[in-house]
C-alpha positions in Angstrom: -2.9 3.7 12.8 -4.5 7.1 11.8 -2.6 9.8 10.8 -5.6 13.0 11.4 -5.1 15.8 10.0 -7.6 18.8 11.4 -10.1 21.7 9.8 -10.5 22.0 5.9 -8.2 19.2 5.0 -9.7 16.6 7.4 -10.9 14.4 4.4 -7.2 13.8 3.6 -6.8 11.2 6.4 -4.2 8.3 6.2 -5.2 5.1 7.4 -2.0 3.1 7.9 -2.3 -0.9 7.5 1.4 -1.5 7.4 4.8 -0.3 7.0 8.0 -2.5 6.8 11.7 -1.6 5.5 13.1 -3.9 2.7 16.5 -3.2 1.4 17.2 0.4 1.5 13.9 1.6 1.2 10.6 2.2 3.7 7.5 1.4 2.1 4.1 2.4 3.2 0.4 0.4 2.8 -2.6 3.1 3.5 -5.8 4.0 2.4 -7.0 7.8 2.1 -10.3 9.3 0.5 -9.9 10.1 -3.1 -10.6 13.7 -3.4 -10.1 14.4 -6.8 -12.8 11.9 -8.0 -16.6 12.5 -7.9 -17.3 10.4 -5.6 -14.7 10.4 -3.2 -14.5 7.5 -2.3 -11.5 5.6 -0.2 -8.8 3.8 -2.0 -5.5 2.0 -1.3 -2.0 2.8 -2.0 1.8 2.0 -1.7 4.3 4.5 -1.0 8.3 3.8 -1.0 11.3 6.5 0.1 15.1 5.6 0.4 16.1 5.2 3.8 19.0 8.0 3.5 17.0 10.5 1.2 16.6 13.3 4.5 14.5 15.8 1.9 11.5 13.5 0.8 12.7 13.7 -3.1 13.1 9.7 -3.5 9.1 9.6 -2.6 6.9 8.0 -4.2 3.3 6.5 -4.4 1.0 4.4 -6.2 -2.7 3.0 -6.1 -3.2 -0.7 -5.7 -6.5 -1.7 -6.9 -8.4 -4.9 -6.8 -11.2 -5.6 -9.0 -13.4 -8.2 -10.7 -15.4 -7.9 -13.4 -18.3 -6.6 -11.4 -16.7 -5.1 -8.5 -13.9 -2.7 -7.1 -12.3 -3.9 -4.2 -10.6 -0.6 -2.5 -9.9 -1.1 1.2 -6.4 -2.8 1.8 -7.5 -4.7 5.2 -4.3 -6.4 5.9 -0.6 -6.9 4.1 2.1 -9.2 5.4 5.5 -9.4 3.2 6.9 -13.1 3.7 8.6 -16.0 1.1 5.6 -18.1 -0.4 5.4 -21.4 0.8 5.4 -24.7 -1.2 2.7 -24.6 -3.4 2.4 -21.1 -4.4 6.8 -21.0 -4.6 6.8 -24.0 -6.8 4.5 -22.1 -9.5 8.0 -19.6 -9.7 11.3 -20.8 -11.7 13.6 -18.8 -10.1 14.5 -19.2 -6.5 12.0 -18.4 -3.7 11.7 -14.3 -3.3 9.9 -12.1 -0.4 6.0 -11.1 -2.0 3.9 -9.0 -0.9 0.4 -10.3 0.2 -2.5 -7.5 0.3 -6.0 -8.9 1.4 -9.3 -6.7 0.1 
């Protein structure tokens, strides 16, 4: 999904991947052009705001960024929240928890 906005400010699209509630919070996975760099280009970020907060104070957002030595990876193509299954939970000592699984 594409949140558009129109004239001037059109470079400040949002391009949704995903959204999903967990607990008492709504947290969002999008992409937008990076207009305070030089060169403007796309990255990814997470956003989170408490269910009951009605004025937009609780919100909050971060970049995710996946990189290599060589090579930034910017565009989030797809997310899916989920417990990890037998091989990647038994690498954890604590009991199985809900991650979050971005692919670049």
């Amino acid at each position: 999904a594409k949140l558009a906005v129109a004239g001037r400010l059109s470079e400040y699209d949002h391009h949704f991947i995903k959204s999903f509630a967990h607990r008492s919070s709504v947290y969002f996975l999008f992409y937008r052009r990076d207009l305070k760099s030089q060169s403007r280009e796309y990255k990814t970020y997470i956003s989170r705001i408490c269910l009951d907060d009605m004025s937009y104070y609780s919100y909050v957002e971060v970049p995710l960024v996946c990189r290599t030595d060589s090579k930034n990876y910017n565009l989030l193509q797809a997310v899916q929240v989920g417990v990890p299954g037998v091989q990647l939970g038994a690498m954890r000592r604590e009991p199985p928890a809900e991650v979050l699984v971005g692919v670049f």
